[in-house]
N, C-alpha and C positions, 0 to 999 in steps of 0.2 A: 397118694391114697384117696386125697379128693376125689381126682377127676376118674377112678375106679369107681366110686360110689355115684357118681355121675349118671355114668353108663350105668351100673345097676338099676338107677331107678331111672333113665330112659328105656329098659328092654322093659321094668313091669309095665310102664306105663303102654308101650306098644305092644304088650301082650293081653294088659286088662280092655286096651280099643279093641284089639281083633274080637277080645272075646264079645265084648258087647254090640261089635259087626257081627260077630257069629248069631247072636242071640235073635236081635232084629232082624237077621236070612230068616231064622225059623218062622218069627212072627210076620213072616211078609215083607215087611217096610222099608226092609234095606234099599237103598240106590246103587247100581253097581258104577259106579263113576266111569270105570274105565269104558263101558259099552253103553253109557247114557248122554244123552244130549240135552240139558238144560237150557229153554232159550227166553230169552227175555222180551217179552211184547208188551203194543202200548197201552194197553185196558184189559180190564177183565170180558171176557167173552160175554155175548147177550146171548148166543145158544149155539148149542153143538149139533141142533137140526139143523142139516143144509138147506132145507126145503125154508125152513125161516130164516136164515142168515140171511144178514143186510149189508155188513160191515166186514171186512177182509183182514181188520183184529181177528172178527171170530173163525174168519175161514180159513187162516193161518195154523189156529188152532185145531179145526176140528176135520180138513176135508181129509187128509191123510188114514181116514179111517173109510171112506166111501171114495164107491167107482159111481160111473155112469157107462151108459151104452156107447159112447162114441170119447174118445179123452184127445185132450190137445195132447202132441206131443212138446217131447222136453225140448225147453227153449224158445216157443214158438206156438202162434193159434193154429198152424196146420193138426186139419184132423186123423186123428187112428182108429182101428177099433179099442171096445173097452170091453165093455158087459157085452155087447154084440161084437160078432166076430163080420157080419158082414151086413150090407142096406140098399135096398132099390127104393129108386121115387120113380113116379109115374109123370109119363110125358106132360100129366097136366099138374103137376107140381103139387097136387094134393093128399097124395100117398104116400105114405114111410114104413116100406115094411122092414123089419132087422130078426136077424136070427140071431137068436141067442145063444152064449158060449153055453155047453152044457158042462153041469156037473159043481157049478159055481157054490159055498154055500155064505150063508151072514154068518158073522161072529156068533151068532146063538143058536148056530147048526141048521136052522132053516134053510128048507132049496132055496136059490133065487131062480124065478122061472119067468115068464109071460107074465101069469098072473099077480107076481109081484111088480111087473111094470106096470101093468092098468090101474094096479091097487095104488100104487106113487102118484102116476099121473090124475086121475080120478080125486085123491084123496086132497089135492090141491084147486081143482078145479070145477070139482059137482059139489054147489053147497048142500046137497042132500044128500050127499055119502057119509057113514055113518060115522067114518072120523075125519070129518072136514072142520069141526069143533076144536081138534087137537092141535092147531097151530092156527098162526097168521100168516100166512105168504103171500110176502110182498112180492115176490118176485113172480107169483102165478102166472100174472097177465103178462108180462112182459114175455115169460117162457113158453108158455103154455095157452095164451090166450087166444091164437086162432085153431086151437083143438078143436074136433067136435065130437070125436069118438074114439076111443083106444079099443081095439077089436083083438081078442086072445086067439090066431089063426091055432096051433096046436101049445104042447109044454116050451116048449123053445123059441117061438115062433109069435110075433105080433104086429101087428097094426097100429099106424096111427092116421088116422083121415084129418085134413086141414078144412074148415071153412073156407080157406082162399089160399092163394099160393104166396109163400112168406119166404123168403131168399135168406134170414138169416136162421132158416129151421136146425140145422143141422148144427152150428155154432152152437146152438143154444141148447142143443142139447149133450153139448160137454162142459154146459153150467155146472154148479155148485147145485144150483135150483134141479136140476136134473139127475140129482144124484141117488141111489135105489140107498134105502132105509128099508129094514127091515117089518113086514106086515105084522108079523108076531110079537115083535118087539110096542110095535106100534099098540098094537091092541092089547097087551099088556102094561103098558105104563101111561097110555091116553095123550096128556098135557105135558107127564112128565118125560117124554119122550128128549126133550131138551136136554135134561140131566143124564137120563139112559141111552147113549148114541147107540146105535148097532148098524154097522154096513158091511162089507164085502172087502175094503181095501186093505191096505197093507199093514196098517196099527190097528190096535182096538183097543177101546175104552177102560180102564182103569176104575178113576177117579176124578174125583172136581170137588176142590176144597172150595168154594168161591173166597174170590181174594189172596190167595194164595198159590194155586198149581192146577195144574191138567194132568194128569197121567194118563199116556198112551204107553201098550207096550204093544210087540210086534206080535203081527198073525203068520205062526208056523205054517199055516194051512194056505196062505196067499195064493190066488191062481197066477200072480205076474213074478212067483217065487218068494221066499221072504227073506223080508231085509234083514242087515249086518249088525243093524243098531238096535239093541234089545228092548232100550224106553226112550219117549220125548217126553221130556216136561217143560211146560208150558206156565209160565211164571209172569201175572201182570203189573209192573212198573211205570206211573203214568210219567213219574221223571227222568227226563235222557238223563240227564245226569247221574241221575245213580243207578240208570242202568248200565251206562259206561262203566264206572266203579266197580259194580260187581262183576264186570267181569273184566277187568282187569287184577279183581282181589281172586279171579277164581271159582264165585260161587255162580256164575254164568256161562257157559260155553258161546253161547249165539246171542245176537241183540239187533234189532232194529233200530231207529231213531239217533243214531248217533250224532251227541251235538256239533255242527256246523266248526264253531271254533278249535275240538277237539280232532277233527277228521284228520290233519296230514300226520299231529302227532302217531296217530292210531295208524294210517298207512305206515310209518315208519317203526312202527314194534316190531321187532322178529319176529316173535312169539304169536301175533295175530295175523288176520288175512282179511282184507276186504273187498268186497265183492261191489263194484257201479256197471250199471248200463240203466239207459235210458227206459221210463215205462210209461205204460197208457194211463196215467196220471195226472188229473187237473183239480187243481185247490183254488176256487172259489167262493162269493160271497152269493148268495141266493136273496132276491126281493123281494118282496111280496107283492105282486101287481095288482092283487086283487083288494088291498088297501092302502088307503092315504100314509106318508106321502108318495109310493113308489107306484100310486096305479097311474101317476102319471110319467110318462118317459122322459119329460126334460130333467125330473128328478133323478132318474138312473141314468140318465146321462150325466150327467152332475157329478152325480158321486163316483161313475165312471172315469172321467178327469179328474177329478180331486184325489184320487191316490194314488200315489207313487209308487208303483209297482216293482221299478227297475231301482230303488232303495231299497226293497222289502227283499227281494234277492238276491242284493249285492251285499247289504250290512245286515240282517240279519239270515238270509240260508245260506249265506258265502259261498252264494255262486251252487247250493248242492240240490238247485232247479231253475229252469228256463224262465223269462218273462211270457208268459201266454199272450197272445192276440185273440183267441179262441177256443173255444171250448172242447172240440176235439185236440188230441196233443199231437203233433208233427209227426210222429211216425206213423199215425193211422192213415191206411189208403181213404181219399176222400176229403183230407185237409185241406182247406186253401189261409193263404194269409192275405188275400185279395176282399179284406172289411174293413169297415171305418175303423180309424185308427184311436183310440185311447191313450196315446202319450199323455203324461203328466202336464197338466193344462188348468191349472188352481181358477186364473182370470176367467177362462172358460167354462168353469164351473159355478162361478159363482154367476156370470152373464145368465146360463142358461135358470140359474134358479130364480132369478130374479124374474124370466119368465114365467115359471112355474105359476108365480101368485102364492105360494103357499109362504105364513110368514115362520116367523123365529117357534114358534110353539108349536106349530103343525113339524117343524123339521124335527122335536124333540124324539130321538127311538130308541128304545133298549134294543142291544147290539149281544145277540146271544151264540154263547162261544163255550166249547167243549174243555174244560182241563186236555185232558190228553186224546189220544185216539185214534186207530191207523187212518194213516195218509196225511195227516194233519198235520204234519211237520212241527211247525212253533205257534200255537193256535193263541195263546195268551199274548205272546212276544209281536204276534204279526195284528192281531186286534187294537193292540196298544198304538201301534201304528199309525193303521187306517184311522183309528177314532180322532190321531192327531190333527191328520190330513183332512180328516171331513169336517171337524170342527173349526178347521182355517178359514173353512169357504163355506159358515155358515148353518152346520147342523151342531146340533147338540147328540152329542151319545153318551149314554150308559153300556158300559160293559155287563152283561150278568152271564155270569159261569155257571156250570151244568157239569155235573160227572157224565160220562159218555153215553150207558146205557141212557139214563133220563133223558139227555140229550137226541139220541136217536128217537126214542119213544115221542117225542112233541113234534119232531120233524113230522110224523107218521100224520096228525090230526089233520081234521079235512078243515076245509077255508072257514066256516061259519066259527070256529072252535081253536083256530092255531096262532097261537099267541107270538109267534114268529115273526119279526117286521124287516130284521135282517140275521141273518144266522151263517156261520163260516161252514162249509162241506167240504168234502173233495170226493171223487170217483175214482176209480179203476178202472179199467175198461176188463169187461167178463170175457169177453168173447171174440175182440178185434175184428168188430165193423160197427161201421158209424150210427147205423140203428141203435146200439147197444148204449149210446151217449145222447144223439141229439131225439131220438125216441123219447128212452127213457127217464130223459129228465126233463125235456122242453115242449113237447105235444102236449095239447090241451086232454087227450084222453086220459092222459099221465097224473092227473093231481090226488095228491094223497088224498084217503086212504088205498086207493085203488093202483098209485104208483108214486114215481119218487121225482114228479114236476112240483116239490117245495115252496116254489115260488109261483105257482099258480097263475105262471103264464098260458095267457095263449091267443094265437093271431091265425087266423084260420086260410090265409094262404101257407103260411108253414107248415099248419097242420095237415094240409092236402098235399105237401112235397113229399112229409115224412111217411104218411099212410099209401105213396103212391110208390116210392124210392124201396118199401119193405115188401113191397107186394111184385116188381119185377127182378129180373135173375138177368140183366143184360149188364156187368161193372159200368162199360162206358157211361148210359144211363143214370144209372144211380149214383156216380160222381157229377155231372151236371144237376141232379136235385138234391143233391146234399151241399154243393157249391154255394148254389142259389139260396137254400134254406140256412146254412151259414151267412148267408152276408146280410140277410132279413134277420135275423134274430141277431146280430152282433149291433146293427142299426138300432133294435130296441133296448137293448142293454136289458134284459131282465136278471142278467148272473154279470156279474165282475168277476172275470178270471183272473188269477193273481199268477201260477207259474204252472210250471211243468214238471213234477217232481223226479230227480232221478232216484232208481232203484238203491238203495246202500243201505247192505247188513256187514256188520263183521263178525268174526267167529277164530276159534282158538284153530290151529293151523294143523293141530290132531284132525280135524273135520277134512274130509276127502273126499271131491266129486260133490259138491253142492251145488246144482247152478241156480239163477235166478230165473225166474219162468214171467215173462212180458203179464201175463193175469197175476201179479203178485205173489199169490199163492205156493207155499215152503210144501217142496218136495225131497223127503228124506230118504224114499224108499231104496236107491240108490248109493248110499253114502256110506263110506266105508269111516272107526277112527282110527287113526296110525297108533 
């Protein structure tokens, strides 16, 4: 008779949930588990504008809602069409015309046409357009910088004329940064445009609890068809560890950052699936050249020997990234490992500071470090580290931690104002070619606020490799000055590169057709769940 009354009050009990799932369909809020994908990433998003995106936490987050004119395909920087169905450049390398797909529209029913391309491109790069106010793009120049005019040939039909002929144009314009945003949207929501995404691709905007979730659900209306998976939610967890947890309890489908220790357990779950390949990924320490004590190089050289690098990825990422030699990562065309060498070299380190001249109180730095944040693997674990290793040989560090967003924000500040003396980063590469790294982080035209050279080097024969290697369209060419500019800037040590991160997400084995795409960046629209 018991276990009768058992069952009775398990069926109310699973008649009174449905009903109050039923309740919550009406009010919206329901999740439908079975056709949603909850995925676990490592900070909360700083915007769901592509045009402002910095950081591939938030482009994880938000690109799946925007196209661009030209898109990598899956697996791979080889380009396709996107927004444009086709593109001529002109013999002198200064013309980009693209016809546009017709018929395309944004999540807010708006066309997309011509003149929402000139209104994208414009709106990043005329500070006199009327909503150039509406964001900060970092990424403008980098993208967008040798622009000099976007010209609307007809509705479908556009123009883009270069000041000079730039070899990585077309990459770049299957950036993030290059991705069409809605005009209408834009001029209805100004600043808040961050909060209110609207684009063309395959999800659209929901919601943004901060601190809590994204909600994306799928656009029926997709021109690339629409996807299988009805919502992505986007959930920010700055602890691997509990975002392992959760999804192993369930309330996670996908995760990023999985802890090192925990990895073959997790290969070996039935129930889960994990995905590695190699990515254009390099986690490094950035200096500041432009002040005491790292504007001198025997110092970054210094502290270049003085940390054990080939520890930092043996005992703490267990092996789950390469030791770097250099700033570009091994798979990019253009690498060489032919530069001064950094092996762990303590004596040497301490030789060369004693050159320096600088004493015990000039070496004292605060050593500024992000709690979590994509690409940054174990940023507290791996600082704790370094701080060991440099204070063997003579500095003194302070660790001070920064939630991510903040942390990016102070990166941004120009030299006179950027309290940063050494700070941990890491990069992605957007667009796979070596402008897109040794450019944009190491040219002297590059220092924040105008770009992402951090460390505010600059040595002006490099600078003439990098401005000469982006400007011809010959590869042999431009792998002999990216060679050369590599071995110069590894000689001055202005970055400490620490490894090479491999790709590694896992996800519940329901998840079907996921691949990992070399720019980072989580492609759903494909994915079927079992």
């Amino acid at each position: 008779m018991k276990g009768m009354k058992t069952v009775k009050r398990i069926a109310f009990i699973l008649i009174l949930g449905l009903a109050v799932l039923a309740i919550a369909g009406c009010n919206g809020e329901a999740v439908d588990s079975e056709n949603t994908i909850v995925i676990g990433i490592e900070a909360e998003p700083t915007s769901l504008d592509p045009t402002q995106i910095v950081d591939y936490n938030s482009s994880r987050a938000a690109m799946e809602m925007y196209d661009s004119l030209i898109r990598f395909k899956d697996g791979s920087t080889d380009l396709e069409p996107g927004l444009a169905t086709e593109w001529d450049v002109s013999e002198d390398g200064l013309e980009y015309t693209f016809k546009l797909r017709e018929g395309v529209k944004f999540h807010d029913e708006t066309l997309f046409d011509a003149e929402a391309v000139k209104f994208n491109i414009d709106r990043q790069i005329d500070p006199d357009h009327e909503y150039h106010d509406t964001g900060e793009f970092g990424y403008a120049d980098t993208t967008f910088g040798m622009v000099e005019e976007v010209i609307v040939l007809d509705e479908n039909t556009v123009k883009i004329i270069l000041d000079e002929p730039f070899a990585p144009f077309l990459g770049n314009m299957a950036m993030h940064s290059a991705s069409m945003v809605s005009p209408a949207a834009i001029k209805e929501f100004g600043k808040d445009i961050s909060q209110n995404p609207v684009g063309t691709g395959p999800f659209k905007f929901v919601s943004w609890d901060p601190g809590q979730e994204v909600i994306l659900e799928k656009n029926e209306a997709c021109w690339r068809g629409a996807p299988q998976v009805e919502k992505l939610i986007f959930r920010p967890i700055k602890e691997n560890q509990t975002r392992l947890t959760e999804l192993e309890a369930g309330s996670l489908d996908f995760i990023v950052g999985i802890p090192p220790d925990d990895l073959q357990r997790i290969r070996d779950t039935e129930e889960l699936l994990v995905l590695e390949q190699p990515g254009m990924h390099t986690w490094y320490l950035a200096l500041n050249c432009y002040r005491p004590p790292f504007d001198k190089k025997e110092v970054r050289q210094a502290a270049n020997y003085a940390i054990n690098k080939e520890a930092i990825v043996n005992d703490i990422l267990k092996g789950t990234g390469i030791r770097a030699v250099n700033l570009l990562p091994p798979l990019l065309w253009g690498y060489t490992d032919d530069v001064r060498d950094y092996s762990y070299d303590p004596d040497k380190a301490r030789e060369l500071l004693e050159e320096s001249g600088y004493g015990e109180a000039e070496l004292t730095i605060d050593f500024h470090v992000p709690e979590s944040g994509s690409g940054m693997q174990q940023p507290v674990a791996m600082a704790t580290a370094i701080q060991s290793d440099l204070e063997a040989v003579g500095f003194k560090i302070k660790i001070q931690q920064l939630e991510w967003g903040t942390f990016l924000d102070k990166t941004e500040d120009p030299p006179e104002t950027n309290e940063f003396i050494m700070h941990e980063l890491s990069w992605m590469g957007d667009n796979g070619d070596p402008d897109n790294f040794l450019y944009t982080l190491l040219c002297g035209t590059q220092w924040p606020p105008k770009g992402f050279n951090g460390g505010f080097y600059k040595n002006d024969h490099v600078d003439s490799l990098l401005l000469e290697a982006r400007k011809i369209t010959d590869p042999a060419r431009r792998i002999e000055l990216y060679e050369e500019a590599q071995q110069l800037i590894v000689e001055d040590s202005p970055l400490i590169v620490v490894d090479h991160e491999t790709q590694i997400v896992a996800m519940k084995k329901k998840i079907q057709g996921f691949e990992l795409h070399p720019t980072g960046v989580f492609r759903f629209d494909k994915v079927t769940i079992q």
